[in-house]
FIVOTOR-290169 format. One record per residue (C-alpha): residue number from 1; x negated, y, z. Coordinates in steps of 0.25 Angstrom, whole numbers, m for minus. Example, Ala and Ser with C-alpha at 12.3 -4.5 7.8 and 13.67 -1.06 7.14 Angstrom:
2
<num 1	east m49	north m18	up 31>
<num 2	east m55	north m4	up 29>
END
This chain:
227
<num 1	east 155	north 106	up 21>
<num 2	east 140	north 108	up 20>
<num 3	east 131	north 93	up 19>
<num 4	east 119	north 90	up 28>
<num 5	east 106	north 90	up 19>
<num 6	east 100	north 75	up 23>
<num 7	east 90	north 75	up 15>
<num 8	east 85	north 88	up 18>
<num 9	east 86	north 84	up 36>
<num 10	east 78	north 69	up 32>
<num 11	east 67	north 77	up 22>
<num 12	east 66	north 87	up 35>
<num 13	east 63	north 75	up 44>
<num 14	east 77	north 75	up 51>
<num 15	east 81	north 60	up 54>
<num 16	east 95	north 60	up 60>
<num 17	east 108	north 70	up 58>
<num 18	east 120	north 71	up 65>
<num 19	east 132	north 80	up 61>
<num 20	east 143	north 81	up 70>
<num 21	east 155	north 91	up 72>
<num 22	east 151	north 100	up 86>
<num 23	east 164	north 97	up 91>
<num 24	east 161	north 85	up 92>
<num 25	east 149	north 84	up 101>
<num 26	east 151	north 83	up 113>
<num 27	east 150	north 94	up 125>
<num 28	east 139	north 88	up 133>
<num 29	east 131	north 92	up 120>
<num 30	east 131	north 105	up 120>
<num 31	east 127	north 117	up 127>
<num 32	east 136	north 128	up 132>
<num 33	east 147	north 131	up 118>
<num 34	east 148	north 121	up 110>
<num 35	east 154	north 121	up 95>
<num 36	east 165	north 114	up 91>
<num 37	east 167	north 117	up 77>
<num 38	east 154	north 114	up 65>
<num 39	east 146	north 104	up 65>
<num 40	east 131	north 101	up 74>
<num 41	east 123	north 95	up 67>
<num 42	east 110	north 88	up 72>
<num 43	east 96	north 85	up 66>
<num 44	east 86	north 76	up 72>
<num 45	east 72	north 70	up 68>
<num 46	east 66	north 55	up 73>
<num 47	east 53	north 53	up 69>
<num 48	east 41	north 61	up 66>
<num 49	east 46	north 66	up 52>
<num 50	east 53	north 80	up 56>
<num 51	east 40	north 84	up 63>
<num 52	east 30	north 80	up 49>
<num 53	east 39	north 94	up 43>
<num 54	east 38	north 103	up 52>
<num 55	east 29	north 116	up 52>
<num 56	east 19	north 112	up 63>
<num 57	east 13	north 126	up 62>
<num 58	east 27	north 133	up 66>
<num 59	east 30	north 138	up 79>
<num 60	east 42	north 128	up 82>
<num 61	east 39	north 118	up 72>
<num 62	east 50	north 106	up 75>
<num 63	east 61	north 116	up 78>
<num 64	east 57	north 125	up 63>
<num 65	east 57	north 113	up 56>
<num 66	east 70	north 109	up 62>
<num 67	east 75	north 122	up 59>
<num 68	east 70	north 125	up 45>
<num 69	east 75	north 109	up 39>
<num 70	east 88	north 111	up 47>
<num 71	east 93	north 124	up 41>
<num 72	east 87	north 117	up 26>
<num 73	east 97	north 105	up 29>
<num 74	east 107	north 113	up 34>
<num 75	east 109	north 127	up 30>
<num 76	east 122	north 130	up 33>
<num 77	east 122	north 125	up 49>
<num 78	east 116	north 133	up 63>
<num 79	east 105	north 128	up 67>
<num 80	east 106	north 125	up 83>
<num 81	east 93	north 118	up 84>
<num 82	east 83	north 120	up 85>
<num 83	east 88	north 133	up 94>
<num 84	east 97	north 134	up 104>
<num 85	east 106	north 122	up 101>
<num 86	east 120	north 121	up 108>
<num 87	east 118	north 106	up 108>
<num 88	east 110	north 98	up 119>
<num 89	east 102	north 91	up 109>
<num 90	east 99	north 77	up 119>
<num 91	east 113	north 74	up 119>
<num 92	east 116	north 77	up 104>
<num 93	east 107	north 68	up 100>
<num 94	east 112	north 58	up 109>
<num 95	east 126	north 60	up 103>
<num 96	east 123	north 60	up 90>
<num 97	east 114	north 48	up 92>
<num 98	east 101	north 50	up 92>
<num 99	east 96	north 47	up 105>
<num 100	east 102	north 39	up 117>
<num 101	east 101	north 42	up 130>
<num 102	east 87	north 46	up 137>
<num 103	east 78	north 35	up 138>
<num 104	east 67	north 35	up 151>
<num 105	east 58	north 47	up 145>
<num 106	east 71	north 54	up 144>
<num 107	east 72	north 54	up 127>
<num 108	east 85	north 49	up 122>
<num 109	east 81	north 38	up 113>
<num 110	east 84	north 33	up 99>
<num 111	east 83	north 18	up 96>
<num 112	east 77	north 21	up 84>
<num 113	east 69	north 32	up 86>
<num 114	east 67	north 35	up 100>
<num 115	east 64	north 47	up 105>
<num 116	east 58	north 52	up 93>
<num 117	east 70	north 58	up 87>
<num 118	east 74	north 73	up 92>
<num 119	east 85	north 83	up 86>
<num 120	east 77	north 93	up 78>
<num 121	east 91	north 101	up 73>
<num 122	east 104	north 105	up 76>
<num 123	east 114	north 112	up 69>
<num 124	east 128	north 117	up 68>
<num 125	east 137	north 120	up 56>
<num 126	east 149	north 127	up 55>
<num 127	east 156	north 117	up 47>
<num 128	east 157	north 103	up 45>
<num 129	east 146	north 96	up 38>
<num 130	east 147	north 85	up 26>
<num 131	east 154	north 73	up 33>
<num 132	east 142	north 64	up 25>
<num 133	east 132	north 70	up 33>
<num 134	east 135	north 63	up 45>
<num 135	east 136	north 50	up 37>
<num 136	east 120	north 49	up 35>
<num 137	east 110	north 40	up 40>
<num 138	east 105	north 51	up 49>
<num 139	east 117	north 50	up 56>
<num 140	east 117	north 48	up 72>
<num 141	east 120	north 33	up 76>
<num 142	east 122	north 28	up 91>
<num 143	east 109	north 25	up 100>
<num 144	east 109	north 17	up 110>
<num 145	east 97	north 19	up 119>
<num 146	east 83	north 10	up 117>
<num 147	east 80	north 9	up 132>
<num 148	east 89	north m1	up 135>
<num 149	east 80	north m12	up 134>
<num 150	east 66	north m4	up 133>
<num 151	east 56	north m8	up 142>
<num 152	east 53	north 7	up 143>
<num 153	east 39	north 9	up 140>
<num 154	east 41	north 24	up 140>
<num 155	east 40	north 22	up 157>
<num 156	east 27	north 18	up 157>
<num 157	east 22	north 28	up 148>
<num 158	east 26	north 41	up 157>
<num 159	east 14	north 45	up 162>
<num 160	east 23	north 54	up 170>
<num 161	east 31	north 41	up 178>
<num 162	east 42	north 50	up 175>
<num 163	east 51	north 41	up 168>
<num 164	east 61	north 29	up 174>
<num 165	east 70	north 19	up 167>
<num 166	east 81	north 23	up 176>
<num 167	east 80	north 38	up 178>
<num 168	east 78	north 50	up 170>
<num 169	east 63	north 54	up 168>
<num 170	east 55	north 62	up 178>
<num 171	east 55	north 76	up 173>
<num 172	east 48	north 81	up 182>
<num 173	east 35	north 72	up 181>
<num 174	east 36	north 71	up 165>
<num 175	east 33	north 87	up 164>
<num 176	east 25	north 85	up 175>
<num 177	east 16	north 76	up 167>
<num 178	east 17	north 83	up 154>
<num 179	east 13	north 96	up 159>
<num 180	east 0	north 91	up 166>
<num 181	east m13	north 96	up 161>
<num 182	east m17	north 86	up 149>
<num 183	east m4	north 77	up 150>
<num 184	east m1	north 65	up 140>
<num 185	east 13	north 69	up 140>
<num 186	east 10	north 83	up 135>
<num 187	east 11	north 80	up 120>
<num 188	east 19	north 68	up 121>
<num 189	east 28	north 60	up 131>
<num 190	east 20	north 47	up 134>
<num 191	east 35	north 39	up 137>
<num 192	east 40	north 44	up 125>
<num 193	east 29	north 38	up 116>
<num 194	east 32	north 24	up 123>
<num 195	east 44	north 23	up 120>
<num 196	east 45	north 13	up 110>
<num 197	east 58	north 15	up 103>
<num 198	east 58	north 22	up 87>
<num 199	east 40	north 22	up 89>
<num 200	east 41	north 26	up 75>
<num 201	east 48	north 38	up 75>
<num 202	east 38	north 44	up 84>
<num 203	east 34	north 58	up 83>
<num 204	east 19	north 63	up 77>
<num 205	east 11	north 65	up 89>
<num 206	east 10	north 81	up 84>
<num 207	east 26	north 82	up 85>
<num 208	east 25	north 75	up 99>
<num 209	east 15	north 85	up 104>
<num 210	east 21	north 96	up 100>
<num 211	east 36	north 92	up 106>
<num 212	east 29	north 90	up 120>
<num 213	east 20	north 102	up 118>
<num 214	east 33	north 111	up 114>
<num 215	east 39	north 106	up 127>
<num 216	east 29	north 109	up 136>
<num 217	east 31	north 122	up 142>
<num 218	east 46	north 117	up 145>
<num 219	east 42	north 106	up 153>
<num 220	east 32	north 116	up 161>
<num 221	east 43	north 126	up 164>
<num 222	east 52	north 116	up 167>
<num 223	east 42	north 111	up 178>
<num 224	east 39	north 123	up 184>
<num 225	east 53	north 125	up 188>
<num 226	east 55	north 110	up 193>
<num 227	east 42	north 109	up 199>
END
């Protein structure tokens, strides 16, 4: 059985890892056929650490990185993600318990760390993995969600008003607002940055602005066909 490589995932700036047979996880996760023989495993990154490696002069940087450190770390495995992943990744970190449910700007959240923790990789290997590998302190523990008793500064902070305590953002007028000539959304998520759980583990301003940046042209096809 072919062992995870820990200290190869933290040196490459992965924080958190889950291994977990694909049988196991259940069908709401995944997208069309799903595999139930292997095992998925999962790579994620609180913190601005993974983003201080990359190549910032490469086309995709975040997802080559990713790509690059995961095949180091695991040589034997297919990498799913970054690519066209099977998995709906939301609601694998959710399961592995990395995020609780969406908080009012619509990012699950970690009690530790916020929003500021994303899967950067998912792989799948044909056969089991090391049994000790899922006995590290990367693994996944149960999050309960830190909005329960937050005075939700985040709604305040939308410059769009799209946000509610009770209700699912405001699509609409978040892109809106984000696509408008000079907006302060554009690079950053002005609710997102007032949330103050896991401040610490907030992102460089430069991996910020290039999320948001990357994002963009979705947000502005996905307007023109609701507008």
């Amino acid at each position: 059985m072919p062992a995870i490589d820990l200290e190869a995932l933290q040196r490459f700036g992965f924080t958190h890892h889950a291994v977990t047979p694909a049988a196991a996880l259940p069908d709401s996760l995944w997208l069309g056929s799903r595999r139930d023989h292997g095992s998925v495993v999962a790579l994620a990154a609180a913190g601005p650490q993974f983003w201080r490696g990359v190549d910032h002069n490469a086309a995709h940087p975040v997802d080559e990185h990713a790509k690059r450190c995961t095949q180091a770390a695991l040589p034997t495995a297919h990498l799913w993600y970054p690519g066209d992943c099977p998995l709906i990744l939301q609601r694998l970190m959710q399961h592995v318990g990395w995020s609780g449910l969406p908080g009012p700007f619509g990012m699950g959240l970690h009690p530790q760390y916020g929003s500021w923790i994303a899967v950067r990789a998912v792989a799948w290997m044909p056969e089991a993995t090391a049994a000790a590998t899922t006995a590290s302190p990367l693994s996944p523990q149960p999050v309960n969600s830190p909005c329960t008793h937050c005075p939700a500064p985040c709604l305040d902070a939308c410059p769009a008003q799209a946000l509610s305590a009770d209700t699912a953002p405001d699509l609409h007028a978040c892109a809106q607002h984000r696509c408008t000539e000079a907006s302060s959304c554009a690079e950053q998520c002005l609710a997102r940055n007032a949330c103050p759980v896991g401040v610490e583990y907030r992102y460089d301003a430069a991996q910020t602005a290039h999320h948001y940046r990357y994002a963009l042209p979705s947000i502005r096809a996905w307007l023109i066909g609701h507008d």
